[in-house]
C-alpha positions as CSV (number, residue, x, y, z in Angstrom):
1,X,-40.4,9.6,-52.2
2,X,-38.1,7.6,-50.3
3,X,-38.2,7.9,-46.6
4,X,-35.1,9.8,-45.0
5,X,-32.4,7.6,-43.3
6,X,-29.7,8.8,-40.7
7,X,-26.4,8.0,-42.4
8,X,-23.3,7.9,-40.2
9,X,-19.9,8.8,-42.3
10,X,-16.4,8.5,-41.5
11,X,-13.7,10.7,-42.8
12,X,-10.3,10.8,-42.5
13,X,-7.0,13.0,-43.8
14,X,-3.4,12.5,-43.5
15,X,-2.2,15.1,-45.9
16,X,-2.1,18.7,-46.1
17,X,-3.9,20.9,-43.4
18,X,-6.1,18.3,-41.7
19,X,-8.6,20.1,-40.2
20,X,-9.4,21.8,-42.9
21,X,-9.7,18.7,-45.0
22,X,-12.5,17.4,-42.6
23,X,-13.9,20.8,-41.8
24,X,-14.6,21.2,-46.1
25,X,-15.7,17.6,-46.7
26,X,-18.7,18.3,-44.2
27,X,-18.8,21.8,-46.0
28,X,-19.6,19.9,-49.1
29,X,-21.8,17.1,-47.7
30,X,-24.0,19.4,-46.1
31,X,-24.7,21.5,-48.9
32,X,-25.7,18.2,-50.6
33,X,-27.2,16.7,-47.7
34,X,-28.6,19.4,-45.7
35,X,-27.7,20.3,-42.0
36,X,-25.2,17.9,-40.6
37,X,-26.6,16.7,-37.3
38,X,-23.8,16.0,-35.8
39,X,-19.6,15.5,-35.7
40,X,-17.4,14.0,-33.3
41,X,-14.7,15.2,-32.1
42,X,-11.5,15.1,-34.7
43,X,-9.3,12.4,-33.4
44,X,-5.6,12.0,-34.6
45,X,-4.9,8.2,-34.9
46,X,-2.3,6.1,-36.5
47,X,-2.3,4.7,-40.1
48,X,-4.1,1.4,-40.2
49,X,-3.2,-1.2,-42.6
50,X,-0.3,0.4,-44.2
51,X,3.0,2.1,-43.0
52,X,3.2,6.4,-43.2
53,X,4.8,8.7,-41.0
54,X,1.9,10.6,-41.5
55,X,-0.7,10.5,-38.8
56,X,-4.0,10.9,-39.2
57,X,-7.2,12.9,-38.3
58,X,-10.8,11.4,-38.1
59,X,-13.7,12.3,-37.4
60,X,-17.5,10.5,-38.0
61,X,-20.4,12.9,-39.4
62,X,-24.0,12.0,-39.1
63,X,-26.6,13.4,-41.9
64,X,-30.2,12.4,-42.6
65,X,-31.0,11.9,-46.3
66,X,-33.4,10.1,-48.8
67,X,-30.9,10.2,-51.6
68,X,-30.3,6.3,-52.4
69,X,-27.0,5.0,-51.2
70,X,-25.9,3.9,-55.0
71,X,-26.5,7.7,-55.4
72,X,-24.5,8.6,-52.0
73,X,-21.6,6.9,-53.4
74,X,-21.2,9.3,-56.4
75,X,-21.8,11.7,-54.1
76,X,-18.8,11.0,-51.8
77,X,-16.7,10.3,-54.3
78,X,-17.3,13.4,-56.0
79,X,-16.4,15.3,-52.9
80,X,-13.2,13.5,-52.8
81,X,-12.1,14.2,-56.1
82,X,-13.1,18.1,-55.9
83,X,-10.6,18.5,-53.0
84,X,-8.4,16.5,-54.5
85,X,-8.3,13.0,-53.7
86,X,-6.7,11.2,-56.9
87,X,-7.5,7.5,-56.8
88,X,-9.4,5.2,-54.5
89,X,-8.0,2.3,-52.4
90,X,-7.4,-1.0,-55.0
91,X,-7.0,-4.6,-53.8
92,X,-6.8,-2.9,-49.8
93,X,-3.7,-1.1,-51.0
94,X,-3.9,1.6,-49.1
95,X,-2.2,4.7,-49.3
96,X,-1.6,8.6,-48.0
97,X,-4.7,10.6,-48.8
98,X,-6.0,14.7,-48.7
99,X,-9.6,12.9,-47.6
100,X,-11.6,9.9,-47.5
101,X,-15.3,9.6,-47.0
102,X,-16.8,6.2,-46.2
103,X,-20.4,5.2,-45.6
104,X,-20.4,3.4,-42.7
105,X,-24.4,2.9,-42.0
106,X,-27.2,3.9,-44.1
107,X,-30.6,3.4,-41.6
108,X,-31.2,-0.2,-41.2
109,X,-29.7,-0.9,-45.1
110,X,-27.9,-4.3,-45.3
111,X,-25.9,-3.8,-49.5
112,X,-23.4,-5.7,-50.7
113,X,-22.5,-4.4,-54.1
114,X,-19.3,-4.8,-56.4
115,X,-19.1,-0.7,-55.4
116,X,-20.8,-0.3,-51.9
117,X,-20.8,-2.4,-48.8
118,X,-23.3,-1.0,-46.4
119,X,-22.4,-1.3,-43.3
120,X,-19.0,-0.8,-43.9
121,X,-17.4,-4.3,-44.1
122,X,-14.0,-3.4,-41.8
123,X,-16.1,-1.2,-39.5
124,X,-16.1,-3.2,-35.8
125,X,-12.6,-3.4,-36.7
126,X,-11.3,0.0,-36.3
127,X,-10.8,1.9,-33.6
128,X,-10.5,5.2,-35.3
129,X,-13.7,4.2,-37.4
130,X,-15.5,3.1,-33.9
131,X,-14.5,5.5,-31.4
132,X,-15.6,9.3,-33.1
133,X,-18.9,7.3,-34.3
134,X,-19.2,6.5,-30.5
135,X,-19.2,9.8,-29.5
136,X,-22.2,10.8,-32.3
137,X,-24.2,7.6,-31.7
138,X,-23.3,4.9,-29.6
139,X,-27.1,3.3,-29.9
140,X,-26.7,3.1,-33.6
141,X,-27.2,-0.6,-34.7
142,X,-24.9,-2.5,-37.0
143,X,-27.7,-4.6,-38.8
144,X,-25.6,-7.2,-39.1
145,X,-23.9,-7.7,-35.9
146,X,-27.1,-6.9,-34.4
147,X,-25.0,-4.7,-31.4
148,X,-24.8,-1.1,-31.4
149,X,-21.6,1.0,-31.7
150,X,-20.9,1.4,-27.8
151,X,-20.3,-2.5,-27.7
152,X,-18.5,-3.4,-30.7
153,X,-16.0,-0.4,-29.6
154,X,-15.7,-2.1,-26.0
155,X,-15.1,-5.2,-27.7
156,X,-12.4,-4.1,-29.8
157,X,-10.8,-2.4,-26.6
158,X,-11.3,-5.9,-25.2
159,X,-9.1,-7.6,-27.8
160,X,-6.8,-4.8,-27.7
161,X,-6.3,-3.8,-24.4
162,X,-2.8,-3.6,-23.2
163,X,-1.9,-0.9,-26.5
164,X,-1.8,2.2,-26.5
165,X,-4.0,5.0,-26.5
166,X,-4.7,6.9,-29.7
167,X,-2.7,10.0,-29.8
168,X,-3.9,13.2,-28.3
169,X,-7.2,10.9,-27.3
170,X,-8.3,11.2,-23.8
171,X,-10.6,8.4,-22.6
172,X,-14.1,9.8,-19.9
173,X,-13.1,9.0,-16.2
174,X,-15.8,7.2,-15.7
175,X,-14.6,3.5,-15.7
176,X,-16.9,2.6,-18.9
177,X,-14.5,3.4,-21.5
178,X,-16.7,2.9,-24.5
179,X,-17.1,6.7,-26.0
């Protein structure tokens, strides 16, 4: 038996009733996964890498699991399909979607597969990937950055300070603005 891993997952929406698109995809996980042990807050943020008038809503889960993440993949895909996501992102064309469920870190696991990238490959990238994953576990470790989530978030507010805040997203008072 393979020993259990805590696996971080992102999720997003932009279509339909949001929150009920993330509050059923963690339905779904958790009656595959078990007991979520934790979810950020949802945070509504701003298309990235294509243009929608639709905003969206994100959130990061964290589960603890054994199943393989190969296995995890058909998993997450399959959730997506049942509530109705049609096709998957092709070439980085991106597009509106009812949900999206992306593996962001699996344990320790370094995979680079023609289907899975583990960690996620445009993670320290995005804000709306870094922040909610920030509020769940800012001491998780990319494996292969070698910093944890805290830090890659305040250096991607580094390179982008000066822009906005995400919508509806109130930073902590405290002068660290990490999480």
């Amino acid at each position: 038996m393979t020993k259990k891993q805590n696996v971080y997952l992102g999720l997003g929406t932009n279509r339909g009733n949001k929150v009920e698109n993330l509050t059923r995809a963690i339905e779904e996980l958790s009656l595959v996964l078990g007991c979520c042990k934790a979810v950020s807050p949802f945070m509504e943020t701003e298309p990235w890498g294509y243009d929608s008038s639709n905003s969206y809503l994100n959130c990061a889960a964290d589960f603890e699991t054994d199943i393989p993440p190969m296995e995890l993949l058909e998993i997450t895909e399959g959730i997506e399909r049942k509530l109705g996501r049609a096709e998957k992102t092709v070439n980085g064309e991106y597009r509106d979607r009812i949900i999206d469920i992306d593996i962001l870190l699996y344990g320790n696991t370094i995979l680079k597969s023609e289907r899975l990238t583990i960690p996620h490959p445009l993670m320290h990238r995005r804000e709306f990937v870094l922040r909610p994953l920030c509020h769940i576990a800012p001491s998780a470790m990319h494996p292969v950055l070698g910093l944890d989530i805290k830090e890659l978030l305040l250096m991607l507010e580094d390179k982008t300070s000066g822009r906005e805040e995400l919508k509806n997203h109130k930073r902590q008072s405290s002068g660290n603005h990490a999480c």
